[in-house]
C-alpha positions as CSV (number, residue, x, y, z in Angstrom):
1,X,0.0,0.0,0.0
2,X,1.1,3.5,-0.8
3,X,1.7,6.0,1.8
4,X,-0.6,9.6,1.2
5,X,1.3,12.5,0.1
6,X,0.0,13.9,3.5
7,X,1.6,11.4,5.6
8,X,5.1,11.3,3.7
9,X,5.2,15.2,3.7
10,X,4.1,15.6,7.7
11,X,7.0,12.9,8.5
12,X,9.8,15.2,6.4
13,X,8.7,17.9,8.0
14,X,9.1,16.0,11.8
15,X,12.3,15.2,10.5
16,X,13.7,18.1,9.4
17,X,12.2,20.1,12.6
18,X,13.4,18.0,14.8
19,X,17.3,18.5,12.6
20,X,17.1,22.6,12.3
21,X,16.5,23.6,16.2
22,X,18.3,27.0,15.2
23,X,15.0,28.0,13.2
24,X,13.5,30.5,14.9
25,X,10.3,30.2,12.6
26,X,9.1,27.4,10.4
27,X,6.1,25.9,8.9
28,X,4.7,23.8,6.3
29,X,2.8,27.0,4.8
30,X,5.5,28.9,2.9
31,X,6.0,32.3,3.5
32,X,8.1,34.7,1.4
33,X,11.7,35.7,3.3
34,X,10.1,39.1,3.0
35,X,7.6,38.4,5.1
36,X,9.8,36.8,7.6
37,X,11.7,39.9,9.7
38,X,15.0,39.7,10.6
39,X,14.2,38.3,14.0
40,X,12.5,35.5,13.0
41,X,15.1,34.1,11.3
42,X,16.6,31.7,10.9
43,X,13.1,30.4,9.2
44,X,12.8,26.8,7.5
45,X,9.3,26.2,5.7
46,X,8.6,22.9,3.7
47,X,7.1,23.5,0.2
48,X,5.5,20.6,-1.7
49,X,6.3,20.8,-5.1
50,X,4.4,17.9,-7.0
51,X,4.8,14.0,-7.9
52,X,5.3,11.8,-10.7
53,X,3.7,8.7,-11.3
54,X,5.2,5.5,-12.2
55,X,2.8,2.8,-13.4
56,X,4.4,-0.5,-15.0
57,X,2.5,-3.4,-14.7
58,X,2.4,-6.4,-13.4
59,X,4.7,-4.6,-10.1
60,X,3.3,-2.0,-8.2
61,X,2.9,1.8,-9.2
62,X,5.4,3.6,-7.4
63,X,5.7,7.3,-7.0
64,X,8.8,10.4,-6.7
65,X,7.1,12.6,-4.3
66,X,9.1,16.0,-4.5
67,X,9.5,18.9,-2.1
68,X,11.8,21.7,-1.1
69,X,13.2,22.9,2.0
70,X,13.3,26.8,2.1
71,X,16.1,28.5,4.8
72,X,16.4,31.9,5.3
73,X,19.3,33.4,7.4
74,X,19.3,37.3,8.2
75,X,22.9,38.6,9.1
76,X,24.0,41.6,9.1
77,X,27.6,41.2,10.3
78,X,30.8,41.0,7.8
79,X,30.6,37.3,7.4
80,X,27.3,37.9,5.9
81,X,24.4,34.8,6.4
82,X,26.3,32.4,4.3
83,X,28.5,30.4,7.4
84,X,24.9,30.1,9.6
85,X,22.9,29.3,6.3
86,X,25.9,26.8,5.2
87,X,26.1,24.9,8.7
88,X,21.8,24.8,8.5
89,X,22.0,23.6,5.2
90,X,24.3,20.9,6.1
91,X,22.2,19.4,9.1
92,X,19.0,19.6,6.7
93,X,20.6,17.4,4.2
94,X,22.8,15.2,6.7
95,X,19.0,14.5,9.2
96,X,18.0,12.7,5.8
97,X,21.1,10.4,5.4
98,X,20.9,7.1,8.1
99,X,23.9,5.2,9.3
100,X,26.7,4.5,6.4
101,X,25.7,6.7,3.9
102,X,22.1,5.1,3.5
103,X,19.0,7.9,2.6
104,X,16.5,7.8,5.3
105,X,13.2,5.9,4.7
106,X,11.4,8.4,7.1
107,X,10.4,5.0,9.2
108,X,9.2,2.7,6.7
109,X,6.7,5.6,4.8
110,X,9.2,5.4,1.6
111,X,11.8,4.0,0.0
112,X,14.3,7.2,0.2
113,X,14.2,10.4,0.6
114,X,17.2,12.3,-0.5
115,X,18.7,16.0,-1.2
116,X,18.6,16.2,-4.9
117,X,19.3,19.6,-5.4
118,X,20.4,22.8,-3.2
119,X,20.5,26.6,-4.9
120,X,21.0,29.6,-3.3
121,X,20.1,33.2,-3.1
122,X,21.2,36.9,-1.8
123,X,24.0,36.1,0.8
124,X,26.6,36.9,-0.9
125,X,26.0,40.7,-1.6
126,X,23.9,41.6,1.2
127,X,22.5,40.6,4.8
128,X,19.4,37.9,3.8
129,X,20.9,34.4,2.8
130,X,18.6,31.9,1.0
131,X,19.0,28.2,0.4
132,X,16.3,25.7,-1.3
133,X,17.3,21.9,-0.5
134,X,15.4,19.6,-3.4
135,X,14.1,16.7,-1.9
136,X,12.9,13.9,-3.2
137,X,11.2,11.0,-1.8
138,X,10.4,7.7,-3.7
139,X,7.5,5.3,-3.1
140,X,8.4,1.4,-2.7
C-alpha cells in the first residue's frame, strides 16, 4: 500500500524540525523571506512541489514525491548569512542520510528520501541568505 502525500510530507517535516533547532520560525505553509523579519530568522518552511507517477504493470505503481526545504538566514555582520545558512543547510541534508551513507526511509513511509538539489540566493552581496534543498522521496 502506498503512503498519502499527507503522511510522507508531515513525517519530512518532523524530521527536518526535529534537525534545524536553530529555526527561529518554520512551517509547512510557505511564506516569502520578506515576510519573515530579521528576527525570525533563521526560518525553515517545507514546500510541496508535486509528484510523478510510475505505473508498470504487473509490479506495483510507485511514486517520486518531490519537495523543497526553504532556509532563510538574516545577518547583518561581515561574514554575511552564508556560514549560519551553510552549517543549516548541512544538518538539513545530513538528518535525511541514516547510518553508512544510506538515505532515510522516514520510518518505513518510503523508499528514500534524499537531497537532490540545493541553490542559493542573496548572501553573498547583502545581509538575507537563502538556500532551497530539493528533496525527493520515492514510493516502494
Amino acid at each position: 500500500m502506498t503512503n498519502s502525500h499527507e503522511q510522507i510530507y508531515a513525517a519530512l517535516f518532523a524530521r527536518l524540525s526535529g534537525a534545524l533547532t536553530a529555526a527561529v520560525t518554520s512551517g509547512r505553509r510557505v511564506r516569502s523571506w520578506e515576510e519573515v523579519g530579521p528576527e525570525a530568522q533563521p526560518a525553515f518552511f517545507l514546500e510541496q512541489l508535486g509528484a510523478t507517477l510510475e505505473n508498470t504493470p504487473p509490479g506495483p505503481s510507485r511514486q517520486t514525491v518531490r519537495a523543497s526545504a526553504l532556509l532563510y538566514v538574516h545577518a547583518d555582520t561581515p561574514g554575511g548569512p552564508m556560514p549560519l545558512l551553510n552549517s543549516l543547510v548541512a544538518v538539513a541534508t545530513g538528518s535525511l542520510i541514516e547510518a553508512r551513507g544510506i538515505p532515510t526511509t522516514l520510518d518505513g513511509l518510503v523508499a528514500s528520501a534524499r537531497p537532490t538539489e540545493i541553490a542559493y540566493g542573496g548572501g553573498n552581496v547583502g545581509a538575507q541568505g537563502i538556500a532551497s534543498i530539493t528533496i525527493e522521496l520515492r514510493t516502494a
